[in-house]
Backbone bond lengths (Angstrom), bond angles and torsions (degrees), N, CA, C in turn:
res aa  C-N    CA-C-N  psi(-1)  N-CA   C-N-CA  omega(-1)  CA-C   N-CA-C  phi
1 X - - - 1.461 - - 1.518 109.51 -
2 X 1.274 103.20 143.66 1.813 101.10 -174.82 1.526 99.18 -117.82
3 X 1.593 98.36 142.26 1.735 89.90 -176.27 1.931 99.28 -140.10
4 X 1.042 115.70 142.86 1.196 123.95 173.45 1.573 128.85 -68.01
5 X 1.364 139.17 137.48 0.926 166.68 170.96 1.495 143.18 -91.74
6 X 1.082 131.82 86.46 1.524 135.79 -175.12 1.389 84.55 -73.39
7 X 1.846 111.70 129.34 1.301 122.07 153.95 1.581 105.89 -151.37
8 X 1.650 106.91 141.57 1.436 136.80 173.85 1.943 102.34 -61.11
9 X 1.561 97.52 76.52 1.742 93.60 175.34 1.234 102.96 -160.46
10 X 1.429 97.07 130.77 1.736 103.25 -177.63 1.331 133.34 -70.04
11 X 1.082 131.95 132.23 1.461 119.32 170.43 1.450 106.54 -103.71
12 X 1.405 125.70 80.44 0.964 125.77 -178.07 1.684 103.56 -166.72
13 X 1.510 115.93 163.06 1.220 134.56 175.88 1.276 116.41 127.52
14 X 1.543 123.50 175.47 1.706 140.10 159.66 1.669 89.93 50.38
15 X 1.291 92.65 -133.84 1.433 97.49 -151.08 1.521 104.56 -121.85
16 X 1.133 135.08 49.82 1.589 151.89 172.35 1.612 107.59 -151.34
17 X 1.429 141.32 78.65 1.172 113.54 -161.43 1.826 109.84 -146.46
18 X 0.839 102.47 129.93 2.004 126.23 135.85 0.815 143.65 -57.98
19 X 1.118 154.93 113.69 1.575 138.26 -161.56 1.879 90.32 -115.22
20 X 1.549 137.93 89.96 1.214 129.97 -159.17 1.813 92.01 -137.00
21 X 1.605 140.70 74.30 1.135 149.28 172.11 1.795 103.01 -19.36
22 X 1.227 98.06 -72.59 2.031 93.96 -171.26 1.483 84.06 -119.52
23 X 1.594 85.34 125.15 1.918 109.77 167.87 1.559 111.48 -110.53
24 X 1.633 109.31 104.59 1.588 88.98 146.75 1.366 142.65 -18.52
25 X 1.266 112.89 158.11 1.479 124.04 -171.42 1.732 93.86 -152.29
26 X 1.229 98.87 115.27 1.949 119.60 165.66 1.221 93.71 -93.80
27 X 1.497 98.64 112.07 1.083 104.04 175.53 1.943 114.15 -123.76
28 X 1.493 102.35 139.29 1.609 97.25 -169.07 1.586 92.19 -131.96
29 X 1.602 113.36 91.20 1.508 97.85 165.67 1.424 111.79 83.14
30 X 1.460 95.80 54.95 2.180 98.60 173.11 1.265 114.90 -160.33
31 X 1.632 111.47 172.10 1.179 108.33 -153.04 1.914 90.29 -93.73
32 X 1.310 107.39 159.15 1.680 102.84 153.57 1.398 134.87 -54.89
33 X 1.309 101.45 -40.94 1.478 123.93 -165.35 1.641 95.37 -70.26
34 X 1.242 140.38 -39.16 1.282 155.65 -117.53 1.751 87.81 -134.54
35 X 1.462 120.18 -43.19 1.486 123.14 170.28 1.824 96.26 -51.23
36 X 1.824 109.45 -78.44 0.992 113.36 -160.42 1.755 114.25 -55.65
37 X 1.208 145.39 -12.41 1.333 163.56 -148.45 1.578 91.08 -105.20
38 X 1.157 109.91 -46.59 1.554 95.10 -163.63 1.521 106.12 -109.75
39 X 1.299 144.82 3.18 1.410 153.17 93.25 1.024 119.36 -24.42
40 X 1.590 143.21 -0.77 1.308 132.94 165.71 1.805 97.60 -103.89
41 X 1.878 103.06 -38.60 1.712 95.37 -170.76 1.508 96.26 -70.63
42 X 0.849 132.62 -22.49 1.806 124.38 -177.88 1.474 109.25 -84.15
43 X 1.514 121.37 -10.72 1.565 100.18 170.03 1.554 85.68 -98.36
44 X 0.926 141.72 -105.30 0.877 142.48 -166.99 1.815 118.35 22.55
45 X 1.205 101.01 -57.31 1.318 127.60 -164.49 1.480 101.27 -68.46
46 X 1.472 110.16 -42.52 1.418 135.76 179.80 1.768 97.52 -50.79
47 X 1.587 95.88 -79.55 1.982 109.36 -177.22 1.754 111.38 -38.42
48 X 1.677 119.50 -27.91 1.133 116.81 -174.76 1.781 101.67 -80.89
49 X 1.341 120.97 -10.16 1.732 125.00 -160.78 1.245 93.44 -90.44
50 X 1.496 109.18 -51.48 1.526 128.61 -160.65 1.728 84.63 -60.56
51 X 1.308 129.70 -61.27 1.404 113.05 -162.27 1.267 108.65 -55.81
52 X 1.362 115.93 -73.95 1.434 102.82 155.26 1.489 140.93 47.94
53 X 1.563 80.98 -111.65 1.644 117.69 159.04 1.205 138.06 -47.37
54 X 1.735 109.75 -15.28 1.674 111.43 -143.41 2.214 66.04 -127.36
55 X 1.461 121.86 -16.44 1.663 105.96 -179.26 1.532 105.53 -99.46
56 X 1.271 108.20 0.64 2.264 104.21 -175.48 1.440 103.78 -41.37
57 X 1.175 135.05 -57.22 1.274 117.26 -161.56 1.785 106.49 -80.56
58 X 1.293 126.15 -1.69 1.338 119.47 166.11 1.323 127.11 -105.30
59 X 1.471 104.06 7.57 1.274 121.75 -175.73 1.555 102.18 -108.57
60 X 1.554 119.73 -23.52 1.388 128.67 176.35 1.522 114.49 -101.26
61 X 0.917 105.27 2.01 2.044 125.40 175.60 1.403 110.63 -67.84
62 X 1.727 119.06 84.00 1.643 108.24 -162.27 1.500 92.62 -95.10
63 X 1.491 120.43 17.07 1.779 119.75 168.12 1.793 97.23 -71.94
64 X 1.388 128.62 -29.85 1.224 141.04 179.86 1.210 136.19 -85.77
65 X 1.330 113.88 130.92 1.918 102.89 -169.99 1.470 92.76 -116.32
66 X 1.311 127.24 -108.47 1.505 100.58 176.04 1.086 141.80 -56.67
67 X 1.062 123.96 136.69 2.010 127.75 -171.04 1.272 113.86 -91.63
68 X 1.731 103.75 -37.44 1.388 100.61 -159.08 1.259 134.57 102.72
69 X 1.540 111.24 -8.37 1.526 126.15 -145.29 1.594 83.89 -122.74
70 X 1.405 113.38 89.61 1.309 141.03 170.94 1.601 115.91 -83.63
71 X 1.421 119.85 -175.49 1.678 139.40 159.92 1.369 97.58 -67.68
72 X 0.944 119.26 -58.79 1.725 113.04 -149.24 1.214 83.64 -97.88
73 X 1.748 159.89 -20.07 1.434 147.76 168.09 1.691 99.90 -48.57
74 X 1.489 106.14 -55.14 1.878 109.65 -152.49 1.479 94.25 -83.34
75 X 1.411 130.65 -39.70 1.003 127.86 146.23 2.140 127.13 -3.01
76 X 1.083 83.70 -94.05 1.513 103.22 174.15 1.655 117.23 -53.77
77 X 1.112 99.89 -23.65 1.686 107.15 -161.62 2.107 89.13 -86.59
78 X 1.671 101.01 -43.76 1.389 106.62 -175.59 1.565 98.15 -41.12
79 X 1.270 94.87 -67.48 1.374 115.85 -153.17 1.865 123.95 -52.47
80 X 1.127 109.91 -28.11 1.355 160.13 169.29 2.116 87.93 -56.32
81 X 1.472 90.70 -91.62 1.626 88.34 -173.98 1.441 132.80 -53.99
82 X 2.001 108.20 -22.76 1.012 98.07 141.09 1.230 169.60 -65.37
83 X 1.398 101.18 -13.18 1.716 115.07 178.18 1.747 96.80 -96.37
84 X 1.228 117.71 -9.91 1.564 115.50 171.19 1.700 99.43 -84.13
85 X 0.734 126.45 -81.84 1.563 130.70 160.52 1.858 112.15 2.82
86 X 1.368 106.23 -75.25 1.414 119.27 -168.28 1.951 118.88 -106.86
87 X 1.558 86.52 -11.06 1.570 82.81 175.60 1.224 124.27 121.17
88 X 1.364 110.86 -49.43 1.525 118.95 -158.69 1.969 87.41 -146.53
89 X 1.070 114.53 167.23 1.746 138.95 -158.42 1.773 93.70 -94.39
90 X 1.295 109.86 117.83 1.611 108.66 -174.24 1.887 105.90 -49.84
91 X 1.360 117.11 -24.64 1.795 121.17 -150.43 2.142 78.02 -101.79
92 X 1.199 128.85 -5.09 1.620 111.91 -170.90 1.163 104.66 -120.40
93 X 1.332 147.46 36.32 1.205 155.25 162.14 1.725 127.95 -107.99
94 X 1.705 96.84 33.13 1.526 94.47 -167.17 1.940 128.78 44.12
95 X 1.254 86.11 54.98 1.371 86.80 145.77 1.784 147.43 -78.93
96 X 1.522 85.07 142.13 1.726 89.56 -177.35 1.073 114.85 -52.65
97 X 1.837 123.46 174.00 1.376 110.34 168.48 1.594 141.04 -73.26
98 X 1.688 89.50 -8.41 1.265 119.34 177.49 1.956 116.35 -81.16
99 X 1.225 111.06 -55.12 0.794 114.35 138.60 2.117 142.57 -43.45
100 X 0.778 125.59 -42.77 0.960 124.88 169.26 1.704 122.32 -72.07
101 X 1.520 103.83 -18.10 1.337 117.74 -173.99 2.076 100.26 -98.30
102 X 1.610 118.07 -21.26 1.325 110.27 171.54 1.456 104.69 -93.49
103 X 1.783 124.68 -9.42 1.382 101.02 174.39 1.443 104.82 -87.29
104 X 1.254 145.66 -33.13 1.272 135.26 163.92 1.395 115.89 -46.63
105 X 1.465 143.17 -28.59 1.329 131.49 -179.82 1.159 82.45 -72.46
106 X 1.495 135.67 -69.37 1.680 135.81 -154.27 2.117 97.37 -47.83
107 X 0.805 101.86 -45.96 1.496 89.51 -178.54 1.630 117.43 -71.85
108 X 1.054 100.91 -41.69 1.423 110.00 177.69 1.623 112.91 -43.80
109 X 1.514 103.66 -54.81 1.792 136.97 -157.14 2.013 90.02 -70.57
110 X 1.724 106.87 -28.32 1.373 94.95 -169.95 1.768 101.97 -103.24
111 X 1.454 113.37 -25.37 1.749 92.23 148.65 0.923 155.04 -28.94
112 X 1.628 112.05 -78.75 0.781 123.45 119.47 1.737 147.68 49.48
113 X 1.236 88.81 -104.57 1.644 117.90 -177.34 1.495 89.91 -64.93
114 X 1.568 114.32 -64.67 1.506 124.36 -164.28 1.878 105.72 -54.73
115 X 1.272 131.55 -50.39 1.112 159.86 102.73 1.945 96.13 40.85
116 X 1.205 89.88 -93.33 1.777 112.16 177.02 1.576 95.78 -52.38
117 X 1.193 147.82 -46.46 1.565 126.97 -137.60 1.924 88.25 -125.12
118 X 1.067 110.63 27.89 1.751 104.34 177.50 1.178 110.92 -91.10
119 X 1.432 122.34 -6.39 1.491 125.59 -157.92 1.645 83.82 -87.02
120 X 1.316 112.64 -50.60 1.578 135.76 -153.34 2.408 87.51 -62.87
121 X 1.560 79.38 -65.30 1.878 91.51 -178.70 1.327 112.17 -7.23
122 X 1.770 80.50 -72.09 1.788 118.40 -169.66 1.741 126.30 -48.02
123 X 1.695 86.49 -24.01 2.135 96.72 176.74 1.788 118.65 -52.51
124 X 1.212 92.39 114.14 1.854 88.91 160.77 1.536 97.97 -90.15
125 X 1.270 76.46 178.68 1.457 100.78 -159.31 1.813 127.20 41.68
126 X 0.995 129.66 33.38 1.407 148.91 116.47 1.149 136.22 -134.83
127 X 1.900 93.75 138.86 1.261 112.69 -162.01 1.829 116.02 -82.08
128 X 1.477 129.00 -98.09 0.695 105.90 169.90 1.739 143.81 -60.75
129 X 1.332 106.81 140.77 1.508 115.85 -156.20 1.640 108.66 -110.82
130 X 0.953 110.07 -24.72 1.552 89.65 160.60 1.496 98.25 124.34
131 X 1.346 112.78 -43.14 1.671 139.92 -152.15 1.638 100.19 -82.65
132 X 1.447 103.12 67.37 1.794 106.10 173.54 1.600 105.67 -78.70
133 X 1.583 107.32 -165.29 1.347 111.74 172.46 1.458 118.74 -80.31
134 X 1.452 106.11 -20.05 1.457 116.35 -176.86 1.509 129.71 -82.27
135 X 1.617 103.99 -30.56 1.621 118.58 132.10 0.905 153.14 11.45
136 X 1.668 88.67 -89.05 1.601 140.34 -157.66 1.561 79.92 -92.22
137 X 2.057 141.79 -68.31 1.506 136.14 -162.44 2.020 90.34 -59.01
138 X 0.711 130.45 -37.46 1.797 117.90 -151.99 1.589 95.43 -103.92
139 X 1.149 112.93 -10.73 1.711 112.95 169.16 1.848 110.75 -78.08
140 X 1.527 91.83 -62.80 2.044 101.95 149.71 1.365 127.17 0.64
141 X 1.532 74.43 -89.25 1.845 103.99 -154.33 1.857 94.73 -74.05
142 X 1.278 124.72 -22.39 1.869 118.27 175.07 1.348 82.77 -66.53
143 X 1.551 122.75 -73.94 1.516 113.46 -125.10 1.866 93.19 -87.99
144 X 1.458 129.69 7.06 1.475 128.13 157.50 1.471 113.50 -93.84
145 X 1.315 129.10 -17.55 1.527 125.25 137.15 1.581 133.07 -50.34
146 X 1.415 115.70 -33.27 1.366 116.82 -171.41 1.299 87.45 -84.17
147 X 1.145 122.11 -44.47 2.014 103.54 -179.96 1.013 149.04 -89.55
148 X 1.610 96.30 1.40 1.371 124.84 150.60 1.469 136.07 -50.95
149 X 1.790 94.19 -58.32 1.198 119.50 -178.07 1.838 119.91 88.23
150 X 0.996 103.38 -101.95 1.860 125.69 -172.60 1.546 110.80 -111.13
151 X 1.288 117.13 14.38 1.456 120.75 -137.49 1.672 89.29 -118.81
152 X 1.455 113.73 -55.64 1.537 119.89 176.68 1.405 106.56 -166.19
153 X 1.084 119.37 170.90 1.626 144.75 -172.92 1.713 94.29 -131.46
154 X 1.187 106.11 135.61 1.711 124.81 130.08 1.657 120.62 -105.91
155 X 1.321 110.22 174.94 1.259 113.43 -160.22 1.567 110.53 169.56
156 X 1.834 112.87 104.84 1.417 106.21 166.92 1.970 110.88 -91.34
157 X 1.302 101.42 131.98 1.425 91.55 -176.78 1.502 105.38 -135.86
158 X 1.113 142.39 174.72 1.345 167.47 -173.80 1.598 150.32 -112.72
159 X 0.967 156.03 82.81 1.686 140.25 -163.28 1.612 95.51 -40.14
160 X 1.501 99.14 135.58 1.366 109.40 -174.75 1.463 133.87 -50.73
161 X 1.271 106.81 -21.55 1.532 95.06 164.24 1.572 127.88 -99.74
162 X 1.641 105.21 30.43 1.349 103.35 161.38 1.956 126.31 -132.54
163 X 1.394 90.13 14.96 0.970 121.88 172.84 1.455 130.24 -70.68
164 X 1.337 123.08 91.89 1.780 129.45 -134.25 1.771 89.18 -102.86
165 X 1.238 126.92 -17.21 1.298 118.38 -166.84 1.662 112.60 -146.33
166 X 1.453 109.64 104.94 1.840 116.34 -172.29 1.113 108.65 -25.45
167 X 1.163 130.57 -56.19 1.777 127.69 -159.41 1.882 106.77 -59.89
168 X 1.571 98.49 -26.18 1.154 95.62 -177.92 1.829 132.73 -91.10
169 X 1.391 91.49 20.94 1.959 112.23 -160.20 1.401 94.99 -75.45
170 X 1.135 129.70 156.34 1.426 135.00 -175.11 1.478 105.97 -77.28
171 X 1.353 118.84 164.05 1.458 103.26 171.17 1.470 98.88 -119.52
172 X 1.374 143.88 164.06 1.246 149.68 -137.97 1.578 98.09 -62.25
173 X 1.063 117.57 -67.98 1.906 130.15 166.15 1.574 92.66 -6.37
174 X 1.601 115.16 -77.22 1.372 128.78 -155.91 1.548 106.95 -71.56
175 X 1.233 111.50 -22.72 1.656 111.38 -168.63 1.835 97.61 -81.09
176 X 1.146 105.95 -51.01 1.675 120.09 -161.71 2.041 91.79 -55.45
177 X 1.210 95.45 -52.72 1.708 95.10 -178.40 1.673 115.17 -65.59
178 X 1.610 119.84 -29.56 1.446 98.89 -173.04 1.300 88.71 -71.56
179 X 1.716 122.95 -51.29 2.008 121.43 -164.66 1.143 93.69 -26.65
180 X 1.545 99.85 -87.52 1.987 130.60 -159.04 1.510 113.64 -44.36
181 X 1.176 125.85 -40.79 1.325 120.33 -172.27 2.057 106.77 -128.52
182 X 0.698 150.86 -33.58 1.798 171.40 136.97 1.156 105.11 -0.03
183 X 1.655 91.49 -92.02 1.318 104.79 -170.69 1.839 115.55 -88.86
184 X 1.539 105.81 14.89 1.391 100.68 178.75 2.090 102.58 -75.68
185 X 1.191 99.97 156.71 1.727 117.86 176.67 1.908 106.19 -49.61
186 X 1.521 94.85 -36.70 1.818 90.09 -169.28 1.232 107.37 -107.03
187 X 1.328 117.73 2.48 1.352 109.20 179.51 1.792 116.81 -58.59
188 X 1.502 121.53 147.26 1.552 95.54 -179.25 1.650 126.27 -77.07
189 X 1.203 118.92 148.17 1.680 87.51 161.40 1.066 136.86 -73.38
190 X 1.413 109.66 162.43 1.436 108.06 -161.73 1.163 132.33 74.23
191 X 1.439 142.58 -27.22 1.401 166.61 179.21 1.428 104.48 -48.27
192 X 1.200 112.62 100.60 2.216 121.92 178.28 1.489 87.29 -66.90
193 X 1.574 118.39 143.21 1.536 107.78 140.57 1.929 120.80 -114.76
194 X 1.319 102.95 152.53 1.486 117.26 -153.79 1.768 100.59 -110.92
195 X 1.193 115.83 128.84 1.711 111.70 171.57 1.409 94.91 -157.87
196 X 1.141 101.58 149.43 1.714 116.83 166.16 1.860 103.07 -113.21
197 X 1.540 107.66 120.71 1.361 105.51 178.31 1.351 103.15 -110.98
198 X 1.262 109.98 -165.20 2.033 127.69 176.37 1.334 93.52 -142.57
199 X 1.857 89.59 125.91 1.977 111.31 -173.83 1.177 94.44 -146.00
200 X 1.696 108.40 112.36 1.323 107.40 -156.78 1.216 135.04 10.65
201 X 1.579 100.35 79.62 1.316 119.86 140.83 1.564 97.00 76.58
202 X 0.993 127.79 10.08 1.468 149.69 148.95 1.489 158.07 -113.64
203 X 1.123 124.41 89.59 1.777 143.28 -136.19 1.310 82.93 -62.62
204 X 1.670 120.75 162.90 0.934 151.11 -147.34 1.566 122.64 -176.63
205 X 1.213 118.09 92.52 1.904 108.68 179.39 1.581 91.11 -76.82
206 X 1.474 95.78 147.07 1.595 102.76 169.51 1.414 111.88 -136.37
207 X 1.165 141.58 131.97 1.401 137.86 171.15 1.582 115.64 -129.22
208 X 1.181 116.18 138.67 1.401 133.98 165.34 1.086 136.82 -84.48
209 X 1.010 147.63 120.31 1.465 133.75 -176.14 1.765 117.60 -135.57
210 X 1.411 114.02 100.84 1.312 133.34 -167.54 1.736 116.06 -48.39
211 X 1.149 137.06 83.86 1.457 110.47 161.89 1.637 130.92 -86.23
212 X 1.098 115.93 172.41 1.332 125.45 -176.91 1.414 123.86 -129.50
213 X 1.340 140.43 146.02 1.240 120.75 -176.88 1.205 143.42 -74.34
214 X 1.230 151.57 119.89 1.049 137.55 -153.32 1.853 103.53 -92.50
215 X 1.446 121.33 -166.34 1.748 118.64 -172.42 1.885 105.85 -72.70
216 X 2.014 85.17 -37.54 1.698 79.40 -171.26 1.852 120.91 -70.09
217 X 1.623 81.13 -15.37 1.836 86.07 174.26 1.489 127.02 -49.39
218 X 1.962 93.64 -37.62 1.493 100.35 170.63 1.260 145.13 -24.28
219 X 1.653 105.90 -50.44 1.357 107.28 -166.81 1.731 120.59 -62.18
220 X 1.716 106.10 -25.16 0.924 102.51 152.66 1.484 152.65 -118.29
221 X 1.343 108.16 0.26 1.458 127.27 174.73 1.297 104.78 -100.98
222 X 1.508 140.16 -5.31 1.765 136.82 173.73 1.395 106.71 -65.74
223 X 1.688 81.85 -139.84 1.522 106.79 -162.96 1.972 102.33 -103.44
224 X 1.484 101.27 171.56 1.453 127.68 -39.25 1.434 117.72 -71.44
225 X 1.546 96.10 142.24 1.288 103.14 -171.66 1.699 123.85 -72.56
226 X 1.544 102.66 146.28 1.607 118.91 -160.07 1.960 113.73 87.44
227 X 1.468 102.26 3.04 1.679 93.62 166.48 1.448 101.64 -104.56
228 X 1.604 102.60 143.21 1.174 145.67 -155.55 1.893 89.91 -69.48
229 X 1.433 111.35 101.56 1.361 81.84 160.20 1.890 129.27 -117.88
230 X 1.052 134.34 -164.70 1.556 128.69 -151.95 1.891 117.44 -42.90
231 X 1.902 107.83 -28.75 1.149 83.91 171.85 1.883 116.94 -97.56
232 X 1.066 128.78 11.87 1.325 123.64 147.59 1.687 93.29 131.44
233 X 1.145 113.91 11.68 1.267 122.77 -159.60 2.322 107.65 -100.82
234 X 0.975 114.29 135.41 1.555 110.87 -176.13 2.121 105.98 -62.28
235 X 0.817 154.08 105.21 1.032 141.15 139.90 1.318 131.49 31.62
236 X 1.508 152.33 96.92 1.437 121.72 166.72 1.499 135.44 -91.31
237 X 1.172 98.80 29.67 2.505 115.11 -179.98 1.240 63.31 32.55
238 X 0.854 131.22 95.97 1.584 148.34 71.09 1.762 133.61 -21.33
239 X 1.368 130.21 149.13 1.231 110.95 179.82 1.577 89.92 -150.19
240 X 1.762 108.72 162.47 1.213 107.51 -163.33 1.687 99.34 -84.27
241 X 1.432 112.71 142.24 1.759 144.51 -178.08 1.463 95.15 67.96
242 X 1.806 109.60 38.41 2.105 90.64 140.58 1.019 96.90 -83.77
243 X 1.345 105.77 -174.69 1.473 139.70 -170.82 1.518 91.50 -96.96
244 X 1.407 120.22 121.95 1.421 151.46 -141.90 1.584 99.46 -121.28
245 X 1.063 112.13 -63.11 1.652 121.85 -176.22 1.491 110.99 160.35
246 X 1.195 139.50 170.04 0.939 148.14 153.31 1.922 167.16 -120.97
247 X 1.045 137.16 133.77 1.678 109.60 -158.45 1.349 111.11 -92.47
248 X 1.220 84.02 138.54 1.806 113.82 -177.00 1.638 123.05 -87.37
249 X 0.969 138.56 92.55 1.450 164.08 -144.27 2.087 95.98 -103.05
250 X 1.272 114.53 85.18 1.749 93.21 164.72 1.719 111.28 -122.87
251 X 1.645 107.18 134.83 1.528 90.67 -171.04 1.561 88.12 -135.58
252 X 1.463 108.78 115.42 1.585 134.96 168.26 1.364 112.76 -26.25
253 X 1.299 132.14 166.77 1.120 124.63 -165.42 1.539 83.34 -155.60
């Protein structure tokens, strides 16, 4: 039986976005604890995009050599928009031990990353750098898997024909839910869906979480579609609040 869920979680941020305060949760067969856990790694993940997103033109400023725009800068700034966002500080809400041990990889994984690509930031004399928000989520979510381990996955992914980079292709789980429920006419917006399956012989919470495009998405996912835009990529006429792609939440059992 699947039963619905009022929950305090944004669908919004970086550069895929919704602005939707309380999002349903379809839920078929899951725990709460395991709802709220993986609604914290997807905002979270979100506040690190949004920063991101909100420095492109100072990060593409080749009049500039140092920025400033450090690990522990995007860091803080994430962290910051999240407790503006949701209320309260993702690390002060009594977390489990399990939890408390995947939001430290997630912070770590977004140091890190930011950390590694400052040298690149920091170049004068070139402008665009490569280092979008979309990047910056699939640079994340690998290197907060490798230190995870068996423990959980993140993952921004897409319906297959908008999907610009392999690692990021849905895997059957993710495809069957954008078709079947996503991209159906009544589905709601915004609406995560929640299931716990068995994959070999091993349980699995899985959650989805739908985004849509917002205006600034345009410049590169609009019109007209098949022109090349800044990162080298064809266009998909796109229009603002399709269904964009979505993040994928899996935490081992």
């Amino acid at each position: 039986m699947k039963r619905s869920v009022m929950r305090c979680g944004l669908i919004c941020g970086g550069f895929l976005a919704m602005a939707v305060l309380f999002a349903p949760v379809d839920v078929a067969v899951a725990d709460d604890d395991d709802v709220v856990t993986g609604e914290r790694l997807a905002a979270v993940l979100r506040a690190g995009r949004s920063v991101i997103s909100s420095h492109q033109d100072l990060i593409n400023d080749e009049t500039i050599g140092e920025k400033n725009l450090t690990g522990d800068s995007v860091v803080a700034e994430a962290l910051a928009l999240y407790t503006e966002r949701e209320g309260n500080p993702p690390e002060g809400d009594g977390l489990t031990e399990r939890d408390k041990l995947l939001f430290d990889a997630q912070i770590a994984a977004m140091r890190e990353i930011v950390s590694e690509y400052e040298e690149l930031i920091d170049t004068e004399g070139v402008g665009f750098k490569g280092f979008i928000p979309a990047i910056f989520a699939r640079l994340v979510n690998e290197r907060f898997s490798e230190k995870v381990g068996d423990l959980a996955k993140t993952k921004v992914t897409a319906p297959d024909e908008l999907v610009r980079n392999r690692k990021a292709r849905p895997d059957e789980w993710e495809r069957q839910v954008i078709e079947e429920k996503f991209l159906t006419k009544d589905w709601p917006k915004g609406e995560a869906y929640v299931e716990e399956i068995d994959r070999d012989g091993r349980k699995e919470f899985r959650m989805l979480i739908p985004e849509y495009y917002s205006a600034s998405c345009l410049t590169c996912h609009g019109g007209p579609k098949g022109e090349v835009d800044v990162t080298g990529y064809p266009k998909e006429g796109g229009a603002e609040g399709d269904l964009a792609g979505a993040i994928s939440i899996t935490l081992y059992k």
